[in-house]
C-alpha positions in Angstrom: 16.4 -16.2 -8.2 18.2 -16.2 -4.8 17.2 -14.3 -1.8 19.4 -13.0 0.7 18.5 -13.3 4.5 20.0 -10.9 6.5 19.6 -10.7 11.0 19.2 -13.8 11.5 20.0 -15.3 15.3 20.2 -11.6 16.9 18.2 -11.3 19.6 15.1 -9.3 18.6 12.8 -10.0 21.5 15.1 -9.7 24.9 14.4 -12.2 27.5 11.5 -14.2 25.5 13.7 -16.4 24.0 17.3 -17.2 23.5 16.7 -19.0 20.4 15.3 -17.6 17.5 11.8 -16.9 18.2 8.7 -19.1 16.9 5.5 -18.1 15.6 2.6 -20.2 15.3 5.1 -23.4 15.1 7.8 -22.2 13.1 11.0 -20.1 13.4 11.0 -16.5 11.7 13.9 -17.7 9.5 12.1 -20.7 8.9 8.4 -18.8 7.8 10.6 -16.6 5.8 12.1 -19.3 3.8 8.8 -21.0 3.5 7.4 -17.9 2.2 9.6 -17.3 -0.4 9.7 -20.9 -2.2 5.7 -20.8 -2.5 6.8 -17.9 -5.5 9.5 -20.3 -6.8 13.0 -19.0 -4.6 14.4 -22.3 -4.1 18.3 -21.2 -3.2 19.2 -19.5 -0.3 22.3 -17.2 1.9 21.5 -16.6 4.9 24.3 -14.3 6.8 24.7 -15.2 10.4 26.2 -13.7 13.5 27.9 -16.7 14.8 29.0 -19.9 13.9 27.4 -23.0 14.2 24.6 -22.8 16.9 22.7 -20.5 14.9 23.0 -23.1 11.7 21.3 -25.9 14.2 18.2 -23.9 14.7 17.3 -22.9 11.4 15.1 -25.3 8.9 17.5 -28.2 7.4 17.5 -28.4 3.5 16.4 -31.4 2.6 13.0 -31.3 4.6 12.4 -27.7 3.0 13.8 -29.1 -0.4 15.8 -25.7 -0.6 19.5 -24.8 -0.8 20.8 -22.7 1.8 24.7 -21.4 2.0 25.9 -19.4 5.5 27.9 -17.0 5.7 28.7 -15.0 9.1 29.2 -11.4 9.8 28.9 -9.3 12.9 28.6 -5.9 11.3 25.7 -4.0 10.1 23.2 -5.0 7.8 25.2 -3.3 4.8 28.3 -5.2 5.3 27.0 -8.2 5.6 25.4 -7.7 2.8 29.3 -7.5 1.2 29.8 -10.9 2.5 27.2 -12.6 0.3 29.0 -10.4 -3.1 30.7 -13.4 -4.8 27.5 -16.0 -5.1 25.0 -13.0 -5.9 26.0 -12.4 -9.1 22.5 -11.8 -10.7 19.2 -10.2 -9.5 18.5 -11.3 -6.1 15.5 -10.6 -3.1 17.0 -9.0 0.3 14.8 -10.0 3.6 15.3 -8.6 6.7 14.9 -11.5 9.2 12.7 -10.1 11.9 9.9 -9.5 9.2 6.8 -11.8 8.6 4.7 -10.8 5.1 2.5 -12.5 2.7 4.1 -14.0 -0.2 1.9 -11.8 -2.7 4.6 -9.0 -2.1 7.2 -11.9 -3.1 5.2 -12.8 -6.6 4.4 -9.2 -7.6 7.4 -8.3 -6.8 9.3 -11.1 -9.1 7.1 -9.5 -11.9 8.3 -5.4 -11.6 9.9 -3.9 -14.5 13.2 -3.2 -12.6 14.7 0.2 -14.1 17.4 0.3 -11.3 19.8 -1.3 -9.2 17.6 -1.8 -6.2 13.6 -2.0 -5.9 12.3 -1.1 -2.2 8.9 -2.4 -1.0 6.9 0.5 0.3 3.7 1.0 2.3 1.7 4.4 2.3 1.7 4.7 6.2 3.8 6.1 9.3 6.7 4.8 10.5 5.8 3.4 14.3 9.1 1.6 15.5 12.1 2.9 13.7 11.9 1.4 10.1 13.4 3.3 7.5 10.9 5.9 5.7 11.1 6.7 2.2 10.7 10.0 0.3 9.6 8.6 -3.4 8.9 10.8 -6.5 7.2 9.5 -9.4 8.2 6.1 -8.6 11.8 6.8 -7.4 13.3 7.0 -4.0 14.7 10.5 -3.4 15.8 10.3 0.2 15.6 7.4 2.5 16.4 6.7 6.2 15.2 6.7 9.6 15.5 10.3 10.3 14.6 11.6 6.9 13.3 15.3 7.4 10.2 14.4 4.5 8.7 11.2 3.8 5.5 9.4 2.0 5.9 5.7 2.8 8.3 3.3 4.6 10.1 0.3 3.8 9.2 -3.2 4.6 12.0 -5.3 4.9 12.1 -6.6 1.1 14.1 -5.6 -1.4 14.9 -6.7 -5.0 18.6 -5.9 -6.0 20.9 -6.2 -9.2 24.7 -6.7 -7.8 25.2 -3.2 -9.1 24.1 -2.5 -5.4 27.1 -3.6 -3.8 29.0 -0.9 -5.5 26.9 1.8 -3.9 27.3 -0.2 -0.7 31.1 -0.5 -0.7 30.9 3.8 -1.4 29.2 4.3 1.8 31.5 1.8 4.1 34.2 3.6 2.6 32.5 6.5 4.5 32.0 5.0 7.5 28.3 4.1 6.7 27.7 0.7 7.5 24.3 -0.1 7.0 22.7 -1.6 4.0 20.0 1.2 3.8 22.9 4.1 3.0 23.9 1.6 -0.1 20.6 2.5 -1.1 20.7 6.0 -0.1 23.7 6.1 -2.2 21.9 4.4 -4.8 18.9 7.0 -4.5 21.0 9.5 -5.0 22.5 8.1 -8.3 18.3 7.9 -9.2 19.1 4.1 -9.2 16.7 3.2 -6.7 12.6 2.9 -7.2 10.1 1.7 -5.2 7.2 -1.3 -5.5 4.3 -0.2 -3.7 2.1 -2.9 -1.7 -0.8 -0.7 -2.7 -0.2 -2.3 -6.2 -1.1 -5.5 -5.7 -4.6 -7.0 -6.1 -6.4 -7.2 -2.8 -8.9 -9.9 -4.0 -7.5 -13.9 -3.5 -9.7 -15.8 -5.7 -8.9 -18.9 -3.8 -9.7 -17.3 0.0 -13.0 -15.3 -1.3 -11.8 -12.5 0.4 -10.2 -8.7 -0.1 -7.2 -8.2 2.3 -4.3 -5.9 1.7 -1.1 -7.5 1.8 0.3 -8.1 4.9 3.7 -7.5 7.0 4.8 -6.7 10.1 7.8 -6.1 11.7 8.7 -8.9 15.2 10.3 -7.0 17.8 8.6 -7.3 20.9 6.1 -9.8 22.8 3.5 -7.4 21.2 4.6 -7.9 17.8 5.0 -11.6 18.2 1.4 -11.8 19.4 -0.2 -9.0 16.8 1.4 -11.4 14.3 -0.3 -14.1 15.6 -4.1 -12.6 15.4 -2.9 -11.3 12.0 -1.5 -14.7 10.4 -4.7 -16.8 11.6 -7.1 -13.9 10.5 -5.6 -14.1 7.2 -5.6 -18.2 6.8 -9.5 -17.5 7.5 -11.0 -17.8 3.9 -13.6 -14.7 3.2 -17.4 -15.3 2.5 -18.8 -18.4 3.9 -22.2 -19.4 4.9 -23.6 -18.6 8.1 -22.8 -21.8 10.0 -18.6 -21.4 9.1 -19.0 -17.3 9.9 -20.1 -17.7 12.9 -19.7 -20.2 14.8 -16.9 -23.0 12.6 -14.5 -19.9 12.6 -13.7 -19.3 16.3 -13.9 -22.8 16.9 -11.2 -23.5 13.9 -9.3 -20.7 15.2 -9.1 -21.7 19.1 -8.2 -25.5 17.5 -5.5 -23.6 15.3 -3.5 -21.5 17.5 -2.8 -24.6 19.9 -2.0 -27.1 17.0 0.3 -24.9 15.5 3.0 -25.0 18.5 3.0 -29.0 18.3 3.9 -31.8 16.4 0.2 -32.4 14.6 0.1 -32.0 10.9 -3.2 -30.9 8.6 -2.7 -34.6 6.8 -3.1 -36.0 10.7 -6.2 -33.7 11.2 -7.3 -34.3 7.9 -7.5 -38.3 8.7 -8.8 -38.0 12.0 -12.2 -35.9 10.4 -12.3 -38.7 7.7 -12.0 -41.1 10.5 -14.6 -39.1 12.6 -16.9 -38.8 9.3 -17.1 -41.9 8.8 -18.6 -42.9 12.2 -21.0 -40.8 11.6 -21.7 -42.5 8.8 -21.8 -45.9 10.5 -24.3 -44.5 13.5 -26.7 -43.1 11.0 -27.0 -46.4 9.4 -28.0 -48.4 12.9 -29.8 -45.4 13.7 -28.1 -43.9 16.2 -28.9 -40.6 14.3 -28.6 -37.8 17.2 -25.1 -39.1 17.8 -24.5 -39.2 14.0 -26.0 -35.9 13.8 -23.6 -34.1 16.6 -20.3 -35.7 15.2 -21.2 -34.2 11.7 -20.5 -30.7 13.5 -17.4 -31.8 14.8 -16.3 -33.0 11.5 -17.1 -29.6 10.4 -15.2 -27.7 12.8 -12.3 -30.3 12.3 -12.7 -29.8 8.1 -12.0 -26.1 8.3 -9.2 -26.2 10.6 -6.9 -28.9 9.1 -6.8 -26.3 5.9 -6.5 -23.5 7.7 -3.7 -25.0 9.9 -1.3 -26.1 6.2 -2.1 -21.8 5.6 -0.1 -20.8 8.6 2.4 -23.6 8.7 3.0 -22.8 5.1 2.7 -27.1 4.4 0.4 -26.8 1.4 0.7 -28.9 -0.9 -0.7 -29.9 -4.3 -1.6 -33.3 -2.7 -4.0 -31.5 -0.1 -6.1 -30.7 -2.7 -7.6 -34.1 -2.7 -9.0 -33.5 0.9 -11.7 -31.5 -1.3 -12.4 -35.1 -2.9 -12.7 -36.9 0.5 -15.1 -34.4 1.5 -17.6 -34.8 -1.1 -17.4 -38.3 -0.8 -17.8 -38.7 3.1 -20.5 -35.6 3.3 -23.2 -37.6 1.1 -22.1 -40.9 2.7 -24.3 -39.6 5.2 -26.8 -38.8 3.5 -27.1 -42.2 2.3 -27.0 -43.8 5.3 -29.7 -41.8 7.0 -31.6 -42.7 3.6 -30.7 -46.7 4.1 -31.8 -46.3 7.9 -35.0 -44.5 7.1 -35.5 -46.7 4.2 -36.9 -49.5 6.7 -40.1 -47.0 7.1 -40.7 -44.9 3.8 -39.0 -47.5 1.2 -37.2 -46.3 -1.9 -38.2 -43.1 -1.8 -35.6 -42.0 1.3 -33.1 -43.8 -1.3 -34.0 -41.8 -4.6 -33.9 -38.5 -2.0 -30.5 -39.6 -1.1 -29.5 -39.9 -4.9 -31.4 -36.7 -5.9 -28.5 -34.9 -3.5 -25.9 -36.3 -4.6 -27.0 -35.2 -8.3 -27.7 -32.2 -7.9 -24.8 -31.1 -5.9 -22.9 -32.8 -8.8 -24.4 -30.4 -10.9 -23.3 -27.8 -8.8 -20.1 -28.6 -8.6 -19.8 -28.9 -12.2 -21.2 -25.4 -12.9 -18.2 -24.2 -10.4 -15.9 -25.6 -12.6 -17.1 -24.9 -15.9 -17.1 -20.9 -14.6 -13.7 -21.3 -13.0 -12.2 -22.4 -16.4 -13.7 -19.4 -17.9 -13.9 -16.4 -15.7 -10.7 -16.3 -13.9 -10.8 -13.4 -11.6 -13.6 -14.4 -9.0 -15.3 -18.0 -8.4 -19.0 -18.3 -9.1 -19.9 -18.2 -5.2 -18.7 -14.9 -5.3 -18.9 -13.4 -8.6 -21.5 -11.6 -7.8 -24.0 -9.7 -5.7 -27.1 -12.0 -6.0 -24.1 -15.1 -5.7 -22.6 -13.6 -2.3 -26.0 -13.7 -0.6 -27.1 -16.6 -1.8 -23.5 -18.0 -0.4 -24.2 -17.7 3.3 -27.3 -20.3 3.5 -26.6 -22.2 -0.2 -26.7 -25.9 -0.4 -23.9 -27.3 1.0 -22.8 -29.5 4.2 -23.2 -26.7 6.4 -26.5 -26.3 5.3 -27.3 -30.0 5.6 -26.2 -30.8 8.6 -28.4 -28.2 9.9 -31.1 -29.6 8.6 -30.8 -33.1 9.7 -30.4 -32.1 13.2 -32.9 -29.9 13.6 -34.8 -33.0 11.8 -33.6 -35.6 14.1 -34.1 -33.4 17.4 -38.1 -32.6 16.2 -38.3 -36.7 15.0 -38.5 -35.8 11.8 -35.0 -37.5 10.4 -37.2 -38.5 6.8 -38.5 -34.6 6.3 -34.6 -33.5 7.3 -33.6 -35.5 4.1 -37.0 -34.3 2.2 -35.3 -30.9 3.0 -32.2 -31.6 2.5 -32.8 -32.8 -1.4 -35.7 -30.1 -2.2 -32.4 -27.3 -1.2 -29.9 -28.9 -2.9 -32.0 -28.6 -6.1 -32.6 -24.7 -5.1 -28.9 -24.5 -5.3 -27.8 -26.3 -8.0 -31.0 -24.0 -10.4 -29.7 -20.9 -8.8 -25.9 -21.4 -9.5 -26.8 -23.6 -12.7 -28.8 -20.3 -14.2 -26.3 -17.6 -13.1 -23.5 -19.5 -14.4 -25.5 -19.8 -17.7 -26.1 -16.1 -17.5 -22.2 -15.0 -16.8 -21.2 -17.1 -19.7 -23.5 -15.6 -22.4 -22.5 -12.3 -21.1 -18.5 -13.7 -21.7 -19.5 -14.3 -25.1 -21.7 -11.2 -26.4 -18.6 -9.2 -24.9 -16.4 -11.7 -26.9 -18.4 -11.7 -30.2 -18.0 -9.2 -32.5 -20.1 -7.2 -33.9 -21.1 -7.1 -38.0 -22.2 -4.2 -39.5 -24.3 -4.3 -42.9 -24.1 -1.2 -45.3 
C-alpha cells in the first residue's frame, strides 16, 4: 500500500523556522514517513509546493529504505491530491503533513473492512483550531467540513482511499471547490464515505505495559510543537515499572531524552556507552572499590532506560535492539559476581554460591516470562494481573538490587547486600514461578472440554 503526503514544505509555524520544522530530532515529513513503514508502507508521493529545495530537506530513500516519488502543486489540498491520480491506482493512506500520530491508527486502520471510497479517522472530541468536523451516522459520514452546522467527531489528518475518490474530487473542482475535504463531502453525500474511529482501537500495548489512547495532534504553532514534544516522550515512557524507574529513572531518562534527540547521538551509541559504563562497575567491584561500583550501577540505570526510550521517539527501532535486553542480563549479574569474588576473600564460597543462586533464579524468572508470553498473548506476566502489578513495583530485578547493595555498601554490609539480594530474587522467581503455574491451568480448564456421562 502507498500513502500519499500532502502539505509538505508550507510554512505551518511563521517565523520559527524557514525549513520544515523538527521535532525531537526529525522533520514532520520525516516522523510521518517513519511512522507509516513500522505498519509495512514502504512506497511513497509526497506533493510538494516547490521544486527542489523542498526535496533536499526531506528524509533521502535509501537511509529510510523507502520509495518516495514528488510531485508539485500549489493549489489546495484536493488538487493536489489530482496530481498524484496516475500512480494511485489502488487503495492508498492520505496524510496531512502537519500531523504527528501513533502508528496504531496506521495498523488498525490497514485492517478496516472498507465499504466505501474513502475511510476518515475520527476522534469523539471538539474541534479546537479549525480541523474539519464530521457528522457520522451509524458509521457513515453525513456532512463534513469546518463549518458544519452539527457534528459528533473530527478528522485527524488520515485517510484511507480507493481511487474512486478522485472522481468525487474532480466533481467538486469542477465547482470551484478545491479542497480535498469537499471530494469527500461529495463522496459523503453519495454514502461513499465512513469513518474509523480511534476509540476502536485497543488502548492496552503489551509491549509498553501501559493503557494510552491513541495519540495525534495537529503542529501549527510553537505550542503545538512543544505539546507534541511532552506528548511523544510521555508516550515512549513504558507503563508499570518498579519504584526506582517511576520515580526517579523516568525524569532523569526524560531530561537525558529531550536533549539527545536534537543531535547526532544514536540509542546503539548510548546503548554502548552503559555497557561500557557497566562494565566498570564491574571491574571496581572486583578490587573493591564497591561505593564507586555501587553509584555507577545507578547511572547505568538511568542510561539503560533512556537509550530505549530515545529509538521510541526517533522511530530507529530495530529488531537488532532487541539484543540490548541480552547485554543487560549479562552485565547486571556480572556485578553481582564480582562483589561475590571481592567478598569471597572474607566469607569463602558462600558469597560465590549467593552470586550463582541469583543468577538462577532470575533465570527462572525469566523463563516463566516467556513460557506465559508464548501462551497468553494479550498482557505479559508482570502485568497480568492484580496481585502481579503490585508485586511489579519492588520485584526482583536490577532496580531492586542495586538498591540493595548500596544501601549494603554505605551501612558496611556489602556481604548481607548480596545475602539480600539472592534471598529476593528467590521471592520473585516463587511468586511469578506459582502465578504463572496458576494462569496456565486456568488456560487449560477453559480450554478442556467438558464430558458428560448419561
Amino acid at each position: 500500500m502507498k500513502a500519499l503526503i500532502i502539505g509538505v514544505g508550507k510554512d505551518k509555524l511563521g517565523s520559527l523556522s524557514k525549513d520544515e520544522p523538527r521535532l525531537l530530532g526529525l522533520s514532520l515529513s520525516e516522523r510521518m514517513i517513519r511512522t507509516a513503514k513500522q505498519v509495512g508502507i514502504d512506497e511513497f508521493v509526497i506533493i510538494l509546493p516547490h521544486s527542489g529545495k523542498e526535496k533536499i530537506k526531506l528524509a533521502d530513500e535509501k537511509r529510510l529504505g523507502v520509495k518516495i516519488i514528488y510531485g508539485e502543486c500549489e493549489e489546495e489540498d484536493g488538487v493536489c491530491l489530482l496530481e498524484a491520480k496516475e500512480v494511485l491506482n489502488e487503495k492508498f493512506v492520505v496524510l496531512k503533513a502537519e500531523y504527528v500520530f501513533d502508528h496504531r491508527i496506521l495498523k488498525e486502520l490497514a485492517r478496516c473492512d472498507m465499504r466505501s471510497s474513502v475511510i476518515v479517522v475520527v476522534d469523539r472530541k471538539k474541534s479546537s483550531k479549525g480541523e474539519a468536523e464530521v457528522l457520522e451516522k451509524e458509521g457513515r459520514i453525513v456532512n463534513i467540513g469546518k463549518d458544519v452546522e452539527e457534528s459528533n467527531c473530527i478528522a485527524t489528518g488520515i485517510f484511507l482511499c480507493l481511487p474512486k475518490i478522485f472522481s468525487y474530487i474532480e466533481e467538486a473542482v469542477k465547482e470551484g471547490k478545491k479542497a480535498f475535504i469537499d471530494g469527500i463531502d461529495k463522496a459523503a453525500r453519495n454514502k461513499d464515505a465512513q469513518v474509523f474511529d480511534i476509540a476502536q482501537i485497543n488502548p492496552y500495548i503489551p509491549s509498553m505495559r501501559k493503557e494510552t489512547k491513541p495519540f495525534w495532534i495537529k503542529v501549527s504553532t510553537r505550542e503545538d510543537l512543544t505539546r507534541a514534544k511532552k506528548l511523544l516522550i510521555e508516550n515512549a515512557s513504558k507503563g508499570r515499572n518498579d519504584l526506582l524507574a517511576t520515580y526517579v529513572n523516568k525524569p532523569i531518562e526524560n531530561f537525558i531524552v529531550a536533549r539527545l534527540a536534537n543531535t547526532p547521538i544514536t540509542p546503539n551509541q548510548i546503548t554502548t556507552l552503559t555497557n561500557i559504563i557497566a562494565y566498570i562497575s564491574t571491574f571496581l567491584f572486583i578490587k573493591g572499590y564497591l561505593l564507586a561500583a555501587s553509584l555507577l550501577t545507578f547511572i547505568v540505570s538511568f542510561l539503560d532506560g533512556a537509550d530505549g526510550k530515545l529509538s521510541r521517539i526517533k522511530l530507529a527501532s530495530s529488531n537488532t535492539g532487541k539484543m540490548e535486553h541480552v547485554f543487560d542480563f549479562l552485565f547486571e549479574h556480572s556485578w553481582y559476581i564480582a562483589l561475590a569474588i571481592y567478598l569471597s576473600r572474607t566469607h569463602g564460597i558462600l558469597a560465590i554460591l549467593l552470586s550463582t543462586f541469583v543468577i538462577l533464579f532470575d533465570s527462572l524468572f525469566y523463563h516463566c516470562e516467556q513460557t506465559f508470553e508464548k501462551v497468553i498473548k494479550e498482557r505479559p506476566l508482570t502485568d497480568y494481573g492484580r496481585a502481579e502489578q503490585l508485586f511489579r513495583k519492588f520485584d526482583g530485578r536490577k532496580n531492586s538490587y542495586i538498591i540493595f547493595i548500596l544501601i549494603g555498601v554505605l551501612l558496611n554490609a556489602p556481604f548481607w547486600a548480596l545475602v539480600t539480594v539472592s534471598i529476593w530474587s528467590l521471592v520473585s522467581a516463587i511468586f511469578y514461578c506459582s502465578r504463572t503455574i496458576l494462569h496456565l491451568y486456568r488456560t487449560d480448564r477453559k480450554s478442556t472440554p467438558r464430558v458428560y456421562r448419561s
